[in-house]
C-alpha positions in Angstrom: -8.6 50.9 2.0 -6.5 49.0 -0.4 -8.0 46.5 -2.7 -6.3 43.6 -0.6 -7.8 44.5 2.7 -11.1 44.8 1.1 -10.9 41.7 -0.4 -9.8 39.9 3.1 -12.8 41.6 4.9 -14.9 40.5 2.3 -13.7 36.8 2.4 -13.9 37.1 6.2 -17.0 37.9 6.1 -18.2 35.2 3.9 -16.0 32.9 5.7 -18.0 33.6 8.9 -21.3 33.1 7.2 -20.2 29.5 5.9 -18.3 27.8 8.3 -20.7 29.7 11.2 -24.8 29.1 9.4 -23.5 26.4 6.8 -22.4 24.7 9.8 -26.1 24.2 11.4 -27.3 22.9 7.7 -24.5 20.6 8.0 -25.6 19.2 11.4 -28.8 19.2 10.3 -28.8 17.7 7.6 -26.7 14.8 9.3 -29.3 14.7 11.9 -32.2 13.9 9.2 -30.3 11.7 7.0 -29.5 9.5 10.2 -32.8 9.8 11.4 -34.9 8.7 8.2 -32.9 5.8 7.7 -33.4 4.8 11.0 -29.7 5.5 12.4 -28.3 3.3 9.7 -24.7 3.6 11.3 -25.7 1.9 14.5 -28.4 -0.4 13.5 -26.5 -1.8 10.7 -22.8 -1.3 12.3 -22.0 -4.9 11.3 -23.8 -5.1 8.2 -21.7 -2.2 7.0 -18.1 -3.4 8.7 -18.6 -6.9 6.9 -19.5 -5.2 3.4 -16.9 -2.8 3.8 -13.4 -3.9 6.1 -15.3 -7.6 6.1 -15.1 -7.8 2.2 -11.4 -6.3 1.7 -10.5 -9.9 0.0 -13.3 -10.4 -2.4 -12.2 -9.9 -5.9 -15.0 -7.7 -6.8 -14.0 -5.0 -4.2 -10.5 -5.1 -3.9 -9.3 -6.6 -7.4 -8.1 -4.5 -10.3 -10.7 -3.8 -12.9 -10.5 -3.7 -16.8 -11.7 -1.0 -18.5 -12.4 2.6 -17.0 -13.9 2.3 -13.8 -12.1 1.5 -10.1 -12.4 -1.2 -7.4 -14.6 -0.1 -4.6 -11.4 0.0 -2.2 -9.8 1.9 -4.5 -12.3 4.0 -4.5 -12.4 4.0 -1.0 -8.3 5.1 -1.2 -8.6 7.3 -3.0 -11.4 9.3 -1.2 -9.5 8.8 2.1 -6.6 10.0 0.4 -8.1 13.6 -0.5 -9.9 13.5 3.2 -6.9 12.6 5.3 -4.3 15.2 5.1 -3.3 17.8 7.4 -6.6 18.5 9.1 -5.8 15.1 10.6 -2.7 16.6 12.2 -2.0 19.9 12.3 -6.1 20.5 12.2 -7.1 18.2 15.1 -3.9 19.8 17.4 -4.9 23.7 16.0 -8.8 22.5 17.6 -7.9 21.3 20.9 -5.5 24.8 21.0 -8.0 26.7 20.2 -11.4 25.1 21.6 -9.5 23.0 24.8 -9.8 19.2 24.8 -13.8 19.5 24.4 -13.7 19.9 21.0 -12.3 16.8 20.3 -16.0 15.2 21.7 -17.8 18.1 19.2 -15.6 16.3 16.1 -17.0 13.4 16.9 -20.2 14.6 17.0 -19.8 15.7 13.9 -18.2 13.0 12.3 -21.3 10.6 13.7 -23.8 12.6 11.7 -21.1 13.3 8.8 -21.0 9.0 8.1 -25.0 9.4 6.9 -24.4 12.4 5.0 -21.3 10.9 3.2 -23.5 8.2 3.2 -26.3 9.6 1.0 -24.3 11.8 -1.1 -23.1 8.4 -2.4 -26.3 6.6 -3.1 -27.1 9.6 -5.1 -23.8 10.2 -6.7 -24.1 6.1 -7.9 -28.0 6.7 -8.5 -27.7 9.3 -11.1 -24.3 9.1 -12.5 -23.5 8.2 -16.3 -20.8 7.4 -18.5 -18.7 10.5 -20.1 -17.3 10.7 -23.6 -14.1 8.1 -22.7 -16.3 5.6 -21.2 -15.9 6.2 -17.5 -18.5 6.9 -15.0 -19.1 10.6 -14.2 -20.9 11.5 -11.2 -21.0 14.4 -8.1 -23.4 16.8 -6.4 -23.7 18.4 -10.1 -25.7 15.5 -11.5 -28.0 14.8 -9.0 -28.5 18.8 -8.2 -28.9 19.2 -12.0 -30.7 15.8 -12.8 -32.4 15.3 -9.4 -33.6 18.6 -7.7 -33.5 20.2 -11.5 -36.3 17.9 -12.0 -38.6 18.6 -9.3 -41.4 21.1 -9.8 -40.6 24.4 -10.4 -36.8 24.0 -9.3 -35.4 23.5 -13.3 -33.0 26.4 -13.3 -32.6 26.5 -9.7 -30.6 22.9 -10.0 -28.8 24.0 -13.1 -27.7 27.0 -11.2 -26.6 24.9 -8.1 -25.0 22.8 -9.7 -22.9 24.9 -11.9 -21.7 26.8 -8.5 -21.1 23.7 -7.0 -18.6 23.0 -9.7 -17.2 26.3 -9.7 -16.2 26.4 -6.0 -15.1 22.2 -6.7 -12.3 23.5 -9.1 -11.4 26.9 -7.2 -11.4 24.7 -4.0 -8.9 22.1 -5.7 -6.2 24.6 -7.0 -6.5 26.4 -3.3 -6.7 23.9 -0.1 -6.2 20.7 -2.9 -3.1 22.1 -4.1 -1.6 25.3 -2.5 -2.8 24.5 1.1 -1.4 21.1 1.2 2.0 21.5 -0.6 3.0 24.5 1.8 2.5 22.3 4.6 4.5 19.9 3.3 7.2 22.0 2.4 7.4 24.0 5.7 7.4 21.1 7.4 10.4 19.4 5.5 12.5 22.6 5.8 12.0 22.2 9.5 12.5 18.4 10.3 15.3 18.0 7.6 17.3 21.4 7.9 19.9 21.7 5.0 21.7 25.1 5.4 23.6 25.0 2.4 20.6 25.5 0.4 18.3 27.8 3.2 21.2 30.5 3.2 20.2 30.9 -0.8 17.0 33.1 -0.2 15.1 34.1 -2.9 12.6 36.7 -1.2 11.0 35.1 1.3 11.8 31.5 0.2 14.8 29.6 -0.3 16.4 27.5 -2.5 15.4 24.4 -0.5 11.6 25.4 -1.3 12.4 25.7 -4.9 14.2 21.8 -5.0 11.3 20.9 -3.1 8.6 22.1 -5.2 10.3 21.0 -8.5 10.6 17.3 -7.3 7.0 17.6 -5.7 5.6 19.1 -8.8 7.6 16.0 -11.1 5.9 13.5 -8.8 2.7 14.5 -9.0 2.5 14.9 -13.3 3.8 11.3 -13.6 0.5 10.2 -11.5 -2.1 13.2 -11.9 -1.5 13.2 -16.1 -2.2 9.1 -15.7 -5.8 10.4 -15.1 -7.9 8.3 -12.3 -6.5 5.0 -12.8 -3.0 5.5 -11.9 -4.0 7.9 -9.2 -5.8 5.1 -7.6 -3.3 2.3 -8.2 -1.2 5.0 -6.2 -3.7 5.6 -3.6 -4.1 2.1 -2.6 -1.0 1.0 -2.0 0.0 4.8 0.0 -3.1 5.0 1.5 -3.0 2.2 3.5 0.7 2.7 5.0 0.2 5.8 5.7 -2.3 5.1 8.0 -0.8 1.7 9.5 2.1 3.9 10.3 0.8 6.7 11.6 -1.5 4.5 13.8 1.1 2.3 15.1 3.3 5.3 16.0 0.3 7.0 18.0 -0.1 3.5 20.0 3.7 3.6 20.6 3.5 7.0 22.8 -0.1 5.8 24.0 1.3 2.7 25.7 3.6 4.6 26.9 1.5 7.1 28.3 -1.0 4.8 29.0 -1.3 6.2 32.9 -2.8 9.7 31.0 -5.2 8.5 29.0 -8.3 8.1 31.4 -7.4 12.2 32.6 -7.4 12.4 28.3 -10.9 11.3 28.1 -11.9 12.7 31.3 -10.8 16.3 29.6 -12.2 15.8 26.5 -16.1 15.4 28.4 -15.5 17.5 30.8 -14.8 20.5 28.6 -17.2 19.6 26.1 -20.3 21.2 27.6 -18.3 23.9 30.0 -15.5 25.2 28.4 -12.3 25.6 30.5 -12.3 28.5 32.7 -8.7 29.2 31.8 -7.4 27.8 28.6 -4.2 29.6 26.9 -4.8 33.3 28.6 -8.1 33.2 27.8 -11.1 33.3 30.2 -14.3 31.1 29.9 -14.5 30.3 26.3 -17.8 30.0 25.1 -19.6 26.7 24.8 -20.4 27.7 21.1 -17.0 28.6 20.0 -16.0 24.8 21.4 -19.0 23.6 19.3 -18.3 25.7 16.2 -14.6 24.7 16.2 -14.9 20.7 17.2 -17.4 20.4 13.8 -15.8 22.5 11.4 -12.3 20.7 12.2 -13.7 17.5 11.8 -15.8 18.4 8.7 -12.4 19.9 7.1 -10.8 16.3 8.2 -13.3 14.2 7.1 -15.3 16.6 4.3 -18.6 14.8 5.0 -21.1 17.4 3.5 -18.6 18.9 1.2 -20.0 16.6 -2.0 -16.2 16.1 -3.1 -15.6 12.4 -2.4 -18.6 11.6 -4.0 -16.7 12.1 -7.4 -14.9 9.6 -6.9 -16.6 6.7 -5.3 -19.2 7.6 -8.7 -15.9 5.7 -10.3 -16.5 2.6 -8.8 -17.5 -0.7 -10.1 -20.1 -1.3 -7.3 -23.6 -1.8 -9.1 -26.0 -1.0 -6.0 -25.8 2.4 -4.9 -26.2 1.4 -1.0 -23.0 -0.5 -1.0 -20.9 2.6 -2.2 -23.0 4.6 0.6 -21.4 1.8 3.4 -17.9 3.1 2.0 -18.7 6.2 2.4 -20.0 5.3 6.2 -16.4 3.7 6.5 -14.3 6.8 5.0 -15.5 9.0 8.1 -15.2 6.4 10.7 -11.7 5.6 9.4 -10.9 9.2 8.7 -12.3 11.0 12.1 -13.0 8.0 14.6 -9.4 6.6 14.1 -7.2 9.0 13.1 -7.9 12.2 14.4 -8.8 10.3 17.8 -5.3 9.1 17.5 -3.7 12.4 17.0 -6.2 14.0 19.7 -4.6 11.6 22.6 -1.6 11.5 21.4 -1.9 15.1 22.4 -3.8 15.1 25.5 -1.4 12.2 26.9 2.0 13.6 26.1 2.7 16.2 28.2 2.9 19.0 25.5 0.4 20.4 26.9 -2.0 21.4 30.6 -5.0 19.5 30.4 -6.5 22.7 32.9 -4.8 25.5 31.7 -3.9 25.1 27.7 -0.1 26.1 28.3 2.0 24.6 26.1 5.4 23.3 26.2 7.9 25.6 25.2 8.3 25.8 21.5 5.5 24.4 20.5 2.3 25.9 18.3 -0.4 24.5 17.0 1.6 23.7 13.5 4.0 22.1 15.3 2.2 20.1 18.1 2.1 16.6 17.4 5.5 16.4 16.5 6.7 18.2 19.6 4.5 15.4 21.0 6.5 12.8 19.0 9.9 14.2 19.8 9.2 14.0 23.1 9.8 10.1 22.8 11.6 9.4 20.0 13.8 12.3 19.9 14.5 14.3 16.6 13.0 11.5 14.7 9.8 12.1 15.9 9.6 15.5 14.2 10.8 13.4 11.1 8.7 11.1 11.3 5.4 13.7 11.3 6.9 15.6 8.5 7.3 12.3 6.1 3.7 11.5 7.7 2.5 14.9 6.5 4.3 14.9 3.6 2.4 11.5 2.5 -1.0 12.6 4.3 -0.9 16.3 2.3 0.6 14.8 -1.3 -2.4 12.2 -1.5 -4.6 14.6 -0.6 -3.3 17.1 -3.8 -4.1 13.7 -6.0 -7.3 12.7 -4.3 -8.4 16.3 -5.2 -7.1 17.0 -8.8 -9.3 14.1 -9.3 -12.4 16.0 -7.5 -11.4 19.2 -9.7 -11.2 17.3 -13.1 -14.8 16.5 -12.3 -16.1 19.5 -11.8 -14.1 21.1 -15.0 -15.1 17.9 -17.1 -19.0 19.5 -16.2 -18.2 22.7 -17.2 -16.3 22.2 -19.6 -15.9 18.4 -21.5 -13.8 15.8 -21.2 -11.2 17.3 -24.1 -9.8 20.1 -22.3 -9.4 17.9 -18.9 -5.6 18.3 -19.7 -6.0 22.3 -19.4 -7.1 21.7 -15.7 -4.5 18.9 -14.9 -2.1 21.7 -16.2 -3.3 24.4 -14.0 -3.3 22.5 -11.3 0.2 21.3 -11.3 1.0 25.2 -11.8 -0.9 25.4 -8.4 1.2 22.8 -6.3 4.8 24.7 -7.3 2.9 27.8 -6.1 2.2 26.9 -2.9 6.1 26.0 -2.4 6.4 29.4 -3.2 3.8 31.2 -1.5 3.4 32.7 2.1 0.5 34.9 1.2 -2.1 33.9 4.2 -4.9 35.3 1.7 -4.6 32.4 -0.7 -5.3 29.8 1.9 -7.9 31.9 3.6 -10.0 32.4 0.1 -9.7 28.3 -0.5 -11.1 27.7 3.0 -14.4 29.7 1.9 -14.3 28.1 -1.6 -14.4 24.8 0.1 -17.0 26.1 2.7 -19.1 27.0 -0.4 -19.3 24.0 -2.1 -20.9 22.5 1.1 -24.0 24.9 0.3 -25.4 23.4 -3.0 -24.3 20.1 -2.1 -26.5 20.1 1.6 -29.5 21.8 -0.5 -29.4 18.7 -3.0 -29.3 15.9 -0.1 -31.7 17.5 1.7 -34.3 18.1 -1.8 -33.8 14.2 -2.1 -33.7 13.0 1.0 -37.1 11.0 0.1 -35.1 9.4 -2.4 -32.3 8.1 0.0 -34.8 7.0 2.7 -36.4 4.8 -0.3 -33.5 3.4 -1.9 -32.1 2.7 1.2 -34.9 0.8 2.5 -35.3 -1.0 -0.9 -31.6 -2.6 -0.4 -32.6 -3.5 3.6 -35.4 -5.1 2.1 -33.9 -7.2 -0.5 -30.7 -8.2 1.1 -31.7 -7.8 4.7 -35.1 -9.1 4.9 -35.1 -11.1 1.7 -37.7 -9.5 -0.6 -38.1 -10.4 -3.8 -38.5 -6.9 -5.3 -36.7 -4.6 -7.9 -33.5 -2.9 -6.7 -33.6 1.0 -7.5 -29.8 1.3 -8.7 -30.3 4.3 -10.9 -32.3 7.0 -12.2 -31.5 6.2 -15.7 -33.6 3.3 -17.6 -31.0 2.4 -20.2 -28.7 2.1 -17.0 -30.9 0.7 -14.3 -31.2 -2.7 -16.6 -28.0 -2.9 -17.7 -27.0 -2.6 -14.2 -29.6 -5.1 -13.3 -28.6 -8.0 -15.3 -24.9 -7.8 -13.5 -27.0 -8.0 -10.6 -28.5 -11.2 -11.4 -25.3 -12.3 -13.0 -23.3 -11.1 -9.6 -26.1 -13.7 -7.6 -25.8 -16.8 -9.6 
């Protein structure tokens, strides 16, 4: 056995283990998070909609801010933008392929337990972050693993340990499905949907030189925001992040409306197949409920990456001083993310005609890759297919920043803030090799890395769930109910009163 196919039997192997057992510690630890605080996400549905979409034109949450930190809808951008990429596309379409229309119900599922564990992983990423060397807030699954669990009895080195693997598989995870994974996508898809044959007929192995133009001007792009460090990646974010969706959207309702007549059979599939599985679907017979299960989740957890402890990182970067408000943003990024978008691109599917509701055939030509914008083409001609490759190519390249700004994170813990630019470096490197690459491996071993990170990051929300329920209930007290008590906004005294008196200066 060559060292290659031992190393793809060993990654399948983990692979299995993760997505397959991580995946009932992520539903189970979305099923206790919504059930301590007292399923938050429907109790308090227009609480968090008015704090969150309700407050868009407040200063304080959408206007720039001075010094290092980011507006709490930038923040919000730039979170989306790392979570909506091409699992909102390609992803969703590869699930209802693969798992039949039922595992578009199992996503939601997913994604309705996912909004309290984004949820808390942002109260604690707000309640024990602190400022770096530069000034600007530093936060993640590391601190409150390290600074949280680390300080419960007998767990010291157990957090520390945690938390430096946690970082570990944040940075490997970056340069794989937050670089490599993305930028292929975008490339292949380009190549496709804008075919230029003077430059494909100059191959260079097993890419062209149409790859290479690509890469360079994708790779130029990217150092003129990613080297601007968080700020101008979020100045970018918020004014992409918002189009892209808007656009994609509206396209989706175009072909809804008119398909309109399909959608009731679209829903119809999507619970009847949830709990039986089709007896035929694509050649094969009777697929197990399980496999529907295991695939509806894991797509929507790689679309939405509740449980993964990565946006976190970034919402820590926000101006917000109360650590519940930042968990309603994170409530919002997985309704926004899952409940919209990939519901969109799941009937857009279903409705379309590219492929049998009963029997999983699909039309000819199309794959999973290619579905939705077979589905698109189908109304607006060769445009369509354009118009999913420029959506993929804005959904994938936001992602690349969103994550370079998770992996500077995890490399600033490791390693300082000084040598961030060693990282940023690397990770460009990264983007203009996954022009290049075809290699399946590469993307398979950043599909575990990002599996992995889920681990440490479930163990910590769990070990502090007490914590959440409390704080949480301390913010429904105050602002709900009125109590005049002490708000809990961070571990750290120095922080907690300096935080405090903006509090009392934010009331008056």
């Amino acid at each position: 056995m060559s060292f290659f196919e031992w190393l793809t039997n060993f990654n399948n192997n983990v692979n299995s283990f993760v997505w397959g057992k991580g995946l009932y510690l992520l539903l189970a630890t979305g099923v206790i998070m919504t059930v301590i605080t007292g399923v938050f996400q429907i109790t308090h549905i227009g609480h968090w909609f008015s704090e969150t979409l309700g407050s868009l034109f407040k200063k304080d949450v959408s206007g720039h801010v001075k010094g290092k930190s980011i507006s709490q809808f930038q923040a919000l951008c730039t979170a989306l933008a790392a979570t909506i990429g091409v699992g909102n596309i390609a992803g969703v379409a590869a699930a209802i392929v693969g798992g039949g229309p039922g595992a578009v119900f199992w996503m939601w599922i997913a994604a309705f337990f996912g909004m309290m564990t984004n949820y808390s992983e942002n109260v604690l990423g707000i309640y024990y972050r602190r400022k770096n060397e530069d000034g600007e807030w530093s936060g993640g699954a590391m601190y409150y693993l390290r600074d949280g669990l680390g300080k419960m009895k007998g767990c010291k080195y157990i957090g520390i340990i945690l938390a430096v693997l946690f970082a570990i598989f944040a940075i490997l995870a970056s340069f794989g499905i937050g670089a490599m994974g993305q930028i292929n996508k975008i490339v292949v898809n380009i190549v496709d949907a804008f075919q230029v044959p003077s430059l494909t007929a100059i191959p260079f192995g097993n890419v062209t030189m149409y790859h290479l133009i690509i890469g360079i001007v994708l790779v130029a792009i990217a150092a003129l925001i990613i080297l601007g460090g968080l700020k101008r990646i979020a100045n970018f974010a918020e004014k992409v992040v918002p189009f892209m969706v808007v656009l994609f959207v509206a396209g989706s309702l175009i072909i809804l409306g008119v398909n309109f007549a399909n959608i009731g059979a679209a829903f119809k599939s999507i619970f009847k197949y949830a709990f039986t599985g089709p007896a035929v679907w694509g050649g094969v017979t009777g697929i197990a409920v399980k496999e529907i299960v295991t695939l509806g989740c894991k797509r929507g957890v790689f679309s939405n990456e509740a449980g993964l402890g990565s946006s976190v990182m970034v919402h820590s970067n926000s101006n917000v001083i109360e650590p519940v408000r930042q968990g309603l943003w994170g409530i919002f990024e997985v309704f926004a993310d899952t409940m919209v978008v990939c519901t969109m691109t799941a009937l857009v599917v279903l409705t379309s005609g590219v492929i049998n509701l009963d029997t999983g055939t699909l039309i000819e030509g199309a794959t999973d890759a290619n579905l939705v914008a077979k589905a698109f083409s189908l109304l607006f001609g060769v445009w369509g297919e354009r118009f999913i490759a420029v959506a993929i190519l804005l959904f994938a390249f936001t992602t690349v920043l969103g994550w370079d700004h998770y992996g500077s994170k995890a490399w600033e813990y490791l390693f300082g803030t000084k040598s961030l630019v060693v990282y940023r470096i690397i990770h460009l490197v990264t983007i203009m090799f996954g022009a290049l690459l075809t290699s399946s491996l590469a993307w398979d071993i950043s599909d575990t890395f990002n599996g992995l990170m889920m681990v440490p990051n479930l163990i910590g929300v769990l070990a502090l769930s007490g914590l959440v329920m409390k704080i949480t209930k301390n913010y429904v007290d105050r602002k709900l109910k009125g109590k005049d008590i002490k708000p809990m906004i961070s571990v750290f005294d120095d922080i907690q009163a300096e935080q405090e008196a903006k509090l009392k200066e934010e009331v008056k």
